[in-house]
C-alpha positions as YAML, in Angstrom:
chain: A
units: angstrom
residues:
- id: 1
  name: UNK
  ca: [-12.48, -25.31, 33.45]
- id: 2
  name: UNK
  ca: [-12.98, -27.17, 30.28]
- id: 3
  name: UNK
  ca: [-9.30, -27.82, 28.49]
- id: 4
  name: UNK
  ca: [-9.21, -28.08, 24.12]
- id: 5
  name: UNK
  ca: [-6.54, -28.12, 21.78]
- id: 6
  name: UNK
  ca: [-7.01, -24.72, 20.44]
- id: 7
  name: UNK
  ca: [-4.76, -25.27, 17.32]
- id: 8
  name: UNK
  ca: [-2.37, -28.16, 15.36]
- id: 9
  name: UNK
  ca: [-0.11, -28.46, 12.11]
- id: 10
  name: UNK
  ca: [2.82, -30.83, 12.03]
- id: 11
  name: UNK
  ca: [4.71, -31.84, 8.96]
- id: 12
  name: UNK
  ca: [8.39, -32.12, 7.63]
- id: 13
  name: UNK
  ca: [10.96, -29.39, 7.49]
- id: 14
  name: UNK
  ca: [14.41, -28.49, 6.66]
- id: 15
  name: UNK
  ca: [13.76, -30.95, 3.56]
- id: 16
  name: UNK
  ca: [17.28, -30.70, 1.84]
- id: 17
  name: UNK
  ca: [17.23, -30.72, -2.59]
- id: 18
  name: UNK
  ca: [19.56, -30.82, -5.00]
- id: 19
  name: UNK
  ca: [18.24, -31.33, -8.59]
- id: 20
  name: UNK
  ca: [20.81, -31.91, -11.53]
- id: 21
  name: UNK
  ca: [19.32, -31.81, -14.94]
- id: 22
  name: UNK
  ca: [21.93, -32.65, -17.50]
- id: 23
  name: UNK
  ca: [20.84, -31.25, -21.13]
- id: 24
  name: UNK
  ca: [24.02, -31.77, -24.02]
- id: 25
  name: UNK
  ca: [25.28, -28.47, -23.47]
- id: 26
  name: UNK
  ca: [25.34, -27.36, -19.80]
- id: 27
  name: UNK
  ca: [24.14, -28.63, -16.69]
- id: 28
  name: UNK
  ca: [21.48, -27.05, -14.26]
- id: 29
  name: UNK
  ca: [20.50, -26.98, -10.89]
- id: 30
  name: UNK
  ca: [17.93, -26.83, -8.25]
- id: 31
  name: UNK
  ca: [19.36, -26.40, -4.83]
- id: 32
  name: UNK
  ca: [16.07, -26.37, -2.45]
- id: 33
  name: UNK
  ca: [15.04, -26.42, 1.47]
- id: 34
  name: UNK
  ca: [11.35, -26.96, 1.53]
- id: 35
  name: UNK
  ca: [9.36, -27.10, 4.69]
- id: 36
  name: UNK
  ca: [5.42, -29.10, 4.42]
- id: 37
  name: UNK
  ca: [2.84, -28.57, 6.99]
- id: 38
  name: UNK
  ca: [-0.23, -29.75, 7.02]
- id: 39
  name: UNK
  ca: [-3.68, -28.81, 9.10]
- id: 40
  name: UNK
  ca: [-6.95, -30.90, 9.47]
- id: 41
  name: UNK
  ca: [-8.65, -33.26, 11.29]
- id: 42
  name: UNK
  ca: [-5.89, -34.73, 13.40]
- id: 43
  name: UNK
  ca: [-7.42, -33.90, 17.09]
- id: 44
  name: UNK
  ca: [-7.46, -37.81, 17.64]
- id: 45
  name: UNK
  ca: [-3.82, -37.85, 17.35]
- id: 46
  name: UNK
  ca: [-3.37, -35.59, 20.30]
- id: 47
  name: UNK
  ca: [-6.04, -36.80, 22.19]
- id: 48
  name: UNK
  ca: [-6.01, -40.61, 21.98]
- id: 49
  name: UNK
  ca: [-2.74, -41.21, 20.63]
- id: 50
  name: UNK
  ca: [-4.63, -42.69, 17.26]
- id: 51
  name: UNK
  ca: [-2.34, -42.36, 14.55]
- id: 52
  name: UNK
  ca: [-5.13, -43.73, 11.70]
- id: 53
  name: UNK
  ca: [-4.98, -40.31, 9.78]
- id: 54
  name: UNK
  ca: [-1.33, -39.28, 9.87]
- id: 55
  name: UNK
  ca: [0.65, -39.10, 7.28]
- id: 56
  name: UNK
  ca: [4.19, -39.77, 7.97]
- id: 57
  name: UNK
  ca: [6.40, -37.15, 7.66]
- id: 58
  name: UNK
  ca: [8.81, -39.61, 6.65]
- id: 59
  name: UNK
  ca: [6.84, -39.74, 3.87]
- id: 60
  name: UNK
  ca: [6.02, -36.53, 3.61]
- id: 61
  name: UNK
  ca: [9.78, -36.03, 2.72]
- id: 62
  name: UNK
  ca: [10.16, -39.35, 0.07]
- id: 63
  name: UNK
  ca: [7.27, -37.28, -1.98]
- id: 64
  name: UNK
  ca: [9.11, -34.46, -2.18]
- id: 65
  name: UNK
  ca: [12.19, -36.65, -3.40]
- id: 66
  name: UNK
  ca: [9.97, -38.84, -5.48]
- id: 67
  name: UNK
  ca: [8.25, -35.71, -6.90]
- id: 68
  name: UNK
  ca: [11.56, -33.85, -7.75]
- id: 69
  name: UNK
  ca: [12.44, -36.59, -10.24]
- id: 70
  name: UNK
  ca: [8.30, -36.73, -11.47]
- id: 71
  name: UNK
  ca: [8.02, -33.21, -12.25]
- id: 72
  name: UNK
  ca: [10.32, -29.98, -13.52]
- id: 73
  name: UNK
  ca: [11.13, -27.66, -11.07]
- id: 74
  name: UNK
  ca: [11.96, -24.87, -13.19]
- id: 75
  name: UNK
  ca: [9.41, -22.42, -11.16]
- id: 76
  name: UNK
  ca: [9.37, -23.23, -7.93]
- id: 77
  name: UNK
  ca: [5.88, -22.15, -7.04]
- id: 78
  name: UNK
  ca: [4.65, -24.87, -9.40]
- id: 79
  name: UNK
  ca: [6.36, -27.56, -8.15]
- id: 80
  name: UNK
  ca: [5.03, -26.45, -4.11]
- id: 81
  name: UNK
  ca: [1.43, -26.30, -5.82]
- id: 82
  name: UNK
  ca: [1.95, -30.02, -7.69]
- id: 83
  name: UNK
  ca: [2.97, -30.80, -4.12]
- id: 84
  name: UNK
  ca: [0.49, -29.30, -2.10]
- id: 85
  name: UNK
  ca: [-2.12, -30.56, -4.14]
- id: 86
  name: UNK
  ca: [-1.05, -34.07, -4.12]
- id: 87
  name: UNK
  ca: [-1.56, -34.43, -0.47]
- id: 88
  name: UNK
  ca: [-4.33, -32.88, -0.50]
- id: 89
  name: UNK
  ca: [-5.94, -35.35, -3.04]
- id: 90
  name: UNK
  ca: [-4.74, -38.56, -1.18]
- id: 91
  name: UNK
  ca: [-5.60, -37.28, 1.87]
- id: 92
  name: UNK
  ca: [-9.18, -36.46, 3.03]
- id: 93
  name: UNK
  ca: [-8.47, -35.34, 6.62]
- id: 94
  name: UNK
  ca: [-6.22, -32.51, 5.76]
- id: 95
  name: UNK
  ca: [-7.59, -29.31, 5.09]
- id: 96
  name: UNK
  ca: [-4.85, -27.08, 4.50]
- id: 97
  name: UNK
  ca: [-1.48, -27.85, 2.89]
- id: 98
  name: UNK
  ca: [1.38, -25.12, 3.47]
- id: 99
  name: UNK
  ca: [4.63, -25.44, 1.21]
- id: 100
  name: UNK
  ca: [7.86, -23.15, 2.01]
- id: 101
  name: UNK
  ca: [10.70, -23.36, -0.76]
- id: 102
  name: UNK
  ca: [13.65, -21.55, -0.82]
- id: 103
  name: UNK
  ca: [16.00, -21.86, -3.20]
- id: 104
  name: UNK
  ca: [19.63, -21.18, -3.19]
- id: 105
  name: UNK
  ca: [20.68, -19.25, -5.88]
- id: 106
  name: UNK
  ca: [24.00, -20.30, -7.87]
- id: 107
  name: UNK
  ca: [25.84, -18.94, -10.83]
- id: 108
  name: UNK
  ca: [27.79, -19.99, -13.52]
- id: 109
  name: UNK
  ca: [31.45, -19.64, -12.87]
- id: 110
  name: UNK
  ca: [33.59, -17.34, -15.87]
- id: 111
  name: UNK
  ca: [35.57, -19.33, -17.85]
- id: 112
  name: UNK
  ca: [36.95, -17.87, -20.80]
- id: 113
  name: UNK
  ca: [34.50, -15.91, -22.68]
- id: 114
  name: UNK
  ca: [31.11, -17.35, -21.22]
- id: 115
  name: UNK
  ca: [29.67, -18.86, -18.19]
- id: 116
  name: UNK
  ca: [30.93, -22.71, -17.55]
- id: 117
  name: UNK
  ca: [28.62, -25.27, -18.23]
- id: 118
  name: UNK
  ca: [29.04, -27.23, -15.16]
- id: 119
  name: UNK
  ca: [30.52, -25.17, -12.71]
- id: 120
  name: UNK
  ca: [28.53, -23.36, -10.87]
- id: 121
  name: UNK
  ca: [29.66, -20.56, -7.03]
- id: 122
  name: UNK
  ca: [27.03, -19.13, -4.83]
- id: 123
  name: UNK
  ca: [25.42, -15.71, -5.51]
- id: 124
  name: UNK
  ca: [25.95, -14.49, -1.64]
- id: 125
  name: UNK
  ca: [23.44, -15.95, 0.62]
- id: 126
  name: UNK
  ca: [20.44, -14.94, -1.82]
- id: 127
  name: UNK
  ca: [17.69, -17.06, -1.65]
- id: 128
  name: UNK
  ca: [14.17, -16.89, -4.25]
- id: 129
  name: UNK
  ca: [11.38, -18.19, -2.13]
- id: 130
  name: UNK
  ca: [7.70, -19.18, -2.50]
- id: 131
  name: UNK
  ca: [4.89, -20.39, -0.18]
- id: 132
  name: UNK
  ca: [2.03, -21.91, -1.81]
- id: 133
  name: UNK
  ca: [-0.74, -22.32, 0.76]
- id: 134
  name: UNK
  ca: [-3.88, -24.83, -0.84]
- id: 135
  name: UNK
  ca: [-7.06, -25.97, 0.97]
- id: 136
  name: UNK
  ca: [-9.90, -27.40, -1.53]
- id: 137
  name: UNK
  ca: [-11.09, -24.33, -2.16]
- id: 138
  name: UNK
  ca: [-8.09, -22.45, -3.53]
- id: 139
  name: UNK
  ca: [-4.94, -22.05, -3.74]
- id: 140
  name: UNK
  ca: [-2.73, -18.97, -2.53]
- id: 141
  name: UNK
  ca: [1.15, -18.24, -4.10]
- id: 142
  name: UNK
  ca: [3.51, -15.80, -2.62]
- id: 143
  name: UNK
  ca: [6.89, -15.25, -3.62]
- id: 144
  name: UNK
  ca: [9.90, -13.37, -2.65]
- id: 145
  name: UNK
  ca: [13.50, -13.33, -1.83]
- id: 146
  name: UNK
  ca: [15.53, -13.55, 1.32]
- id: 147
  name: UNK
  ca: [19.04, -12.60, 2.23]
- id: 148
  name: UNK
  ca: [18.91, -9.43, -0.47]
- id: 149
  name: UNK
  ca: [22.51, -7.62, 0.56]
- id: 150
  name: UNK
  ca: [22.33, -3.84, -0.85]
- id: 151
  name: UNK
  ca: [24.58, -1.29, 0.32]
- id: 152
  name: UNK
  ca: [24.58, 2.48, -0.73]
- id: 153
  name: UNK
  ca: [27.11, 5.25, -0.33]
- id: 154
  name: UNK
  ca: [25.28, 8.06, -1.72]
- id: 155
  name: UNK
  ca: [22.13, 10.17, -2.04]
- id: 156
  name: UNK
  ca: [20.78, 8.96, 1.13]
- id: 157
  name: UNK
  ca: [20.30, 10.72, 4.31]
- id: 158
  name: UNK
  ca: [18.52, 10.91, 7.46]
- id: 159
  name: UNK
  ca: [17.42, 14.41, 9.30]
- id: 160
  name: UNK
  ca: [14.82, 15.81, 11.34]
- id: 161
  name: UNK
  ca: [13.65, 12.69, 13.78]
- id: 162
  name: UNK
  ca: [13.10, 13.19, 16.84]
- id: 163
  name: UNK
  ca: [15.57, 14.68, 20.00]
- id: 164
  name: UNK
  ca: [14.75, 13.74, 23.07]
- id: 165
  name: UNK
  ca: [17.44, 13.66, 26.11]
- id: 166
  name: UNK
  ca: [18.31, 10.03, 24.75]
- id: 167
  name: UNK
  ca: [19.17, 11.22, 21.38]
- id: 168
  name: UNK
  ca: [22.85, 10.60, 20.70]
- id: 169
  name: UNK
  ca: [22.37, 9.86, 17.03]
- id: 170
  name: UNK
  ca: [24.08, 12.62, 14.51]
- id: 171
  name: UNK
  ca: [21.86, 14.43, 11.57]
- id: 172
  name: UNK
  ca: [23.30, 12.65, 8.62]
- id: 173
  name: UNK
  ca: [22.66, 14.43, 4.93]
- id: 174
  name: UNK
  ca: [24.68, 11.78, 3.61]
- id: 175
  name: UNK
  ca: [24.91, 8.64, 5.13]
- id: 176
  name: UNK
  ca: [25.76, 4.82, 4.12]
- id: 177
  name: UNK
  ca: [22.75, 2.91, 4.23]
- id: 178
  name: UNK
  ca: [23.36, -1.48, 4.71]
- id: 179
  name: UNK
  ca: [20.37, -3.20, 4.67]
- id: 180
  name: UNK
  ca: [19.91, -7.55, 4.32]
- id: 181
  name: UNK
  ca: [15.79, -7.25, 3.02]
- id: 182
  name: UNK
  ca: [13.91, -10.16, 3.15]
- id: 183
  name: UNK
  ca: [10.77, -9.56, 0.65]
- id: 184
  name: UNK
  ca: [7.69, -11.67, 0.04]
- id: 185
  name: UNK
  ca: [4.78, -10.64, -2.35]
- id: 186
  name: UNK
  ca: [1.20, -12.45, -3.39]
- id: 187
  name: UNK
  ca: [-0.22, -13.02, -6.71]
- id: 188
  name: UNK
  ca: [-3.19, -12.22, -7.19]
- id: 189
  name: UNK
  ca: [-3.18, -15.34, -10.05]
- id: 190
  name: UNK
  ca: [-1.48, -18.70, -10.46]
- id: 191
  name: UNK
  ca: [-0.96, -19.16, -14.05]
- id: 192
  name: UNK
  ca: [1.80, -16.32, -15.01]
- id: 193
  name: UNK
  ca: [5.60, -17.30, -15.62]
- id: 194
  name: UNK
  ca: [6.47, -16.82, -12.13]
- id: 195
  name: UNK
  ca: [10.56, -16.90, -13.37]
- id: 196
  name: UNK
  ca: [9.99, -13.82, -15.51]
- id: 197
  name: UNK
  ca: [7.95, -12.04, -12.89]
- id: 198
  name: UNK
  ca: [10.45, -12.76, -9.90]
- id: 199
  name: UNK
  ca: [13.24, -11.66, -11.95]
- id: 200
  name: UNK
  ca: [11.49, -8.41, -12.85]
- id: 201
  name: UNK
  ca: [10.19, -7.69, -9.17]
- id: 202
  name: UNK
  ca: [13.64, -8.12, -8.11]
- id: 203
  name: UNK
  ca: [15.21, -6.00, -10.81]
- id: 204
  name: UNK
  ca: [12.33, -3.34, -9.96]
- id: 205
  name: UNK
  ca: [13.31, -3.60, -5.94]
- id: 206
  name: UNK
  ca: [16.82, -3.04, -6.78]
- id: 207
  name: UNK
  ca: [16.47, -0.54, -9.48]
- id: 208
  name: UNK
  ca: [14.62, 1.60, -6.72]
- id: 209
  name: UNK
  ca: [16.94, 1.05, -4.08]
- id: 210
  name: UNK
  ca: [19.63, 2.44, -6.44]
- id: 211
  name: UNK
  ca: [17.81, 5.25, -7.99]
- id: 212
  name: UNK
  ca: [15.25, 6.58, -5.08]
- id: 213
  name: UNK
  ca: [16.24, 9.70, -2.93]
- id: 214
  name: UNK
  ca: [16.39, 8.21, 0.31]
- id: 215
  name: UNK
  ca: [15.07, 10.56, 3.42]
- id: 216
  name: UNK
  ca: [15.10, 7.08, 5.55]
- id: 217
  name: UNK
  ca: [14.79, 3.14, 4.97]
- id: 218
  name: UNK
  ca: [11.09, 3.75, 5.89]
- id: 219
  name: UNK
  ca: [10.79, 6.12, 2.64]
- id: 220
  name: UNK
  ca: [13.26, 3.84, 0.36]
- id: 221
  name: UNK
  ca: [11.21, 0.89, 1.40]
- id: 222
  name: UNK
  ca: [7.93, 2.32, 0.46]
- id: 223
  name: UNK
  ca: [9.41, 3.32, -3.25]
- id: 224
  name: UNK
  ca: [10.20, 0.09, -3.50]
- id: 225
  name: UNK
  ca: [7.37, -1.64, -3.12]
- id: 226
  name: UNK
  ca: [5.33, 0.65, -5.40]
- id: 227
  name: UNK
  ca: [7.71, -0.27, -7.20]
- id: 228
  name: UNK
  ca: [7.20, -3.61, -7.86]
- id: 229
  name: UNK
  ca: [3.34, -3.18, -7.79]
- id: 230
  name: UNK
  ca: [3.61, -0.39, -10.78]
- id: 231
  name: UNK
  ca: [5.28, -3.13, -12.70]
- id: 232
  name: UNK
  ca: [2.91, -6.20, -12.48]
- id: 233
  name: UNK
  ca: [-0.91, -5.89, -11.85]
- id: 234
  name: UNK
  ca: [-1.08, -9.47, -11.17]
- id: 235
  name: UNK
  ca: [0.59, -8.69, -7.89]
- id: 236
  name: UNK
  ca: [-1.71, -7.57, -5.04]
- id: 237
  name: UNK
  ca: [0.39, -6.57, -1.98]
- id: 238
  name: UNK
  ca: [4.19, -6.81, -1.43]
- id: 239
  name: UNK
  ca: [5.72, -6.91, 2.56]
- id: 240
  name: UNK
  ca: [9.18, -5.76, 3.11]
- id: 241
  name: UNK
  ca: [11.96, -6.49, 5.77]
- id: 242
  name: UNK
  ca: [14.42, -3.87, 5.66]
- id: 243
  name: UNK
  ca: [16.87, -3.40, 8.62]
- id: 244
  name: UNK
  ca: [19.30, -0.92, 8.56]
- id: 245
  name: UNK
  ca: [22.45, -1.99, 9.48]
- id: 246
  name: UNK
  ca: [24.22, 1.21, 10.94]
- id: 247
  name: UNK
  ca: [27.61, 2.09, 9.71]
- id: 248
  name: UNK
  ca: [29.01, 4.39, 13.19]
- id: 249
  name: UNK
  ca: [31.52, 7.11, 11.35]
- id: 250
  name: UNK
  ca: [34.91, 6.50, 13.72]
- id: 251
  name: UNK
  ca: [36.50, 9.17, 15.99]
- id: 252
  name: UNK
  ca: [39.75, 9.92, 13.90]
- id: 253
  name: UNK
  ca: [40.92, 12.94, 16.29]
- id: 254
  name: UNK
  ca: [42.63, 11.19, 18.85]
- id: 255
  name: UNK
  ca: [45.23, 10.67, 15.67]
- id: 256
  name: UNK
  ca: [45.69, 14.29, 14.56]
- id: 257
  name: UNK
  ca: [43.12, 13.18, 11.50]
- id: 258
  name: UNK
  ca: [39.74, 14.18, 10.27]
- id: 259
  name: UNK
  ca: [37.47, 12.42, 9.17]
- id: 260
  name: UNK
  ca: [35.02, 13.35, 5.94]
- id: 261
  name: UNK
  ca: [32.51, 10.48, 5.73]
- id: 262
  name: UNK
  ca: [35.04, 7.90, 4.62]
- id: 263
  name: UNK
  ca: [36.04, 5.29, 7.54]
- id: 264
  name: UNK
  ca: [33.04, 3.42, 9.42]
- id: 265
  name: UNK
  ca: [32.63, 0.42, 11.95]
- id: 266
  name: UNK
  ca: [30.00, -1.71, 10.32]
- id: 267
  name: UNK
  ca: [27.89, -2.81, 13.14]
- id: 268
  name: UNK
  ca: [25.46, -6.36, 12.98]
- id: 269
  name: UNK
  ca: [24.35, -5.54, 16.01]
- id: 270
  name: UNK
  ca: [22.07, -4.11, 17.57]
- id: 271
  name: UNK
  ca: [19.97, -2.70, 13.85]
- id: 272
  name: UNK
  ca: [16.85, -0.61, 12.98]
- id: 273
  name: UNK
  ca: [14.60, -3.23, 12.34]
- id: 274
  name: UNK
  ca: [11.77, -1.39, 9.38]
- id: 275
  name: UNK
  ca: [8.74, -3.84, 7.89]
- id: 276
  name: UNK
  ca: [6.29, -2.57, 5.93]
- id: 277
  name: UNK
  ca: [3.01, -4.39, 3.55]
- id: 278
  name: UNK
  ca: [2.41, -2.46, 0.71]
- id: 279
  name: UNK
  ca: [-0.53, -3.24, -0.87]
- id: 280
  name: UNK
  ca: [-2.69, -2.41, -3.95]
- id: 281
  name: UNK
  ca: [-6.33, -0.58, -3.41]
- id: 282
  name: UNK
  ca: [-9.31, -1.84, -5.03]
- id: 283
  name: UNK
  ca: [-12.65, -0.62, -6.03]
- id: 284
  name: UNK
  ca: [-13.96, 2.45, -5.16]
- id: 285
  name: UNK
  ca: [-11.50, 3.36, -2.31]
- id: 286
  name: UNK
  ca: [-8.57, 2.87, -5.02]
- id: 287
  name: UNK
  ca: [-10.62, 5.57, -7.35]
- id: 288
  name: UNK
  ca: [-11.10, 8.12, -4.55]
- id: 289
  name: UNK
  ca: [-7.22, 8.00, -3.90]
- id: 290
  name: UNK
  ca: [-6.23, 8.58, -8.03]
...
């Protein structure tokens, strides 16, 4: 039976960043892992052990360096599509460029009565995040954030699911619902100010999570990524990771006490895992639905 290499990518990951850009006033920063992969004609490579069309990743990682002192990174889908389509330029046996940024989010300490100029303490383990995906026909940005902590103590519930002789799980009217969301959405075009619009989307996923009258994480997570797509047209679908982290209300009794929804075991482990892709309708199909 005939044996091929059925696919191939290779490239250079867990490429560590910091930028500083000192202006008179303040400082600010860039703190980035990016991860480069490329695709093409490299079957020889596999084959024959001819290394002729690869690209280092060695260098794949100085360009990157080199590159972050070249070219702003203010919006970090601009500086993965400057990237992207830099190899893809030099290098006529790759077909497909793939560029994964995230970038650590930091804040200005408090000092006094405004933000310090140069000291800066990490905003939880938030990260913004964009994956710019080029071949020489086009090029394709998403965006999102990872590592989005939300917590809520109120107007959220979960009732009539399923019993079956497994079911152990209380009907909660009220419940706390934990959730870490990771959430990635695609533009439907590349020249918009991508800060503006990720701080928006992010203010609209938030916004929802606080405001929307939650039946389940499914429900919540569907509200917010209509959402996001209600506020900006130039976004065409948005895909959510939700899991809720279960809170298990303790057993007080044994102590003479009750217990009215205010003492909980946070439990990591094991967690509802919910993903969803919400995504916009077009043409006639989106008429028949309004």
């Amino acid at each position: 039976m005939p044996i091929s290499l059925a696919h191939n990518n290779y490239g250079k990951s867990q490429i560590r960043l910091l930028k500083l850009r000192r202006q008179p006033d303040r400082h600010d920063i860039k703190d980035l892992t990016l991860d480069i992969r490329f695709e093409g004609d490299f079957e020889s490579c596999y084959l024959y052990g001819d290394n002729t069309r690869i690209l280092p990743t060695d260098t794949i990682k100085n360009t990157a360096y080199a590159f972050a002192k070249l070219y702003s990174i203010e919006h970090i889908e601009e500086f993965g599509r400057t990237l992207a389509e830099h190899f893809l330029t030099d290098n006529p046996q790759i077909s497909k460029v793939r560029v994964k940024i995230a970038e650590n989010v930091w804040n200005r300490v408090p000092y006094g009565a405004k933000p310090h100029a140069s000291t800066f303490m990490a905003a939880g383990g938030q990260q913004r995040t964009a994956t710019i995906t080029a071949t020489r026909e086009g090029v394709s940005i998403q965006a999102g954030i990872e590592n989005l902590d939300l917590m809520r103590t109120a107007g959220a519930g979960f009732e009539n699911y399923i019993h079956d002789p497994f079911t152990t799980l209380p009907e909660m009217e009220e419940r706390v619902l934990t959730t870490t969301a990771k959430v990635e959405w695609t533009y439907s075009q590349n020249d918009i100010p991508f800060g503006a619009y990720w701080h928006g989307a992010c203010e609209a996923l938030i916004q929802t999570f606080i405001e929307h009258e939650s039946k389940s994480a499914q429900h919540t997570l569907y509200a917010m990524g209509n959402a996001v797509l209600e506020r900006y047209e130039e976004i065409s679908e948005i895909s959510i990771a939700m899991p809720a982290k279960h809170c298990v209300l303790v057993d007080l009794s044994p102590f003479g006490l009750d217990n009215n929804n205010e003492v909980f075991v946070p439990a990591e482990e094991p967690y509802a895992t919910i993903e969803a892709t919400v995504r916009r309708e077009e043409g006639e199909e989106a008429d028949e639905l309004m």
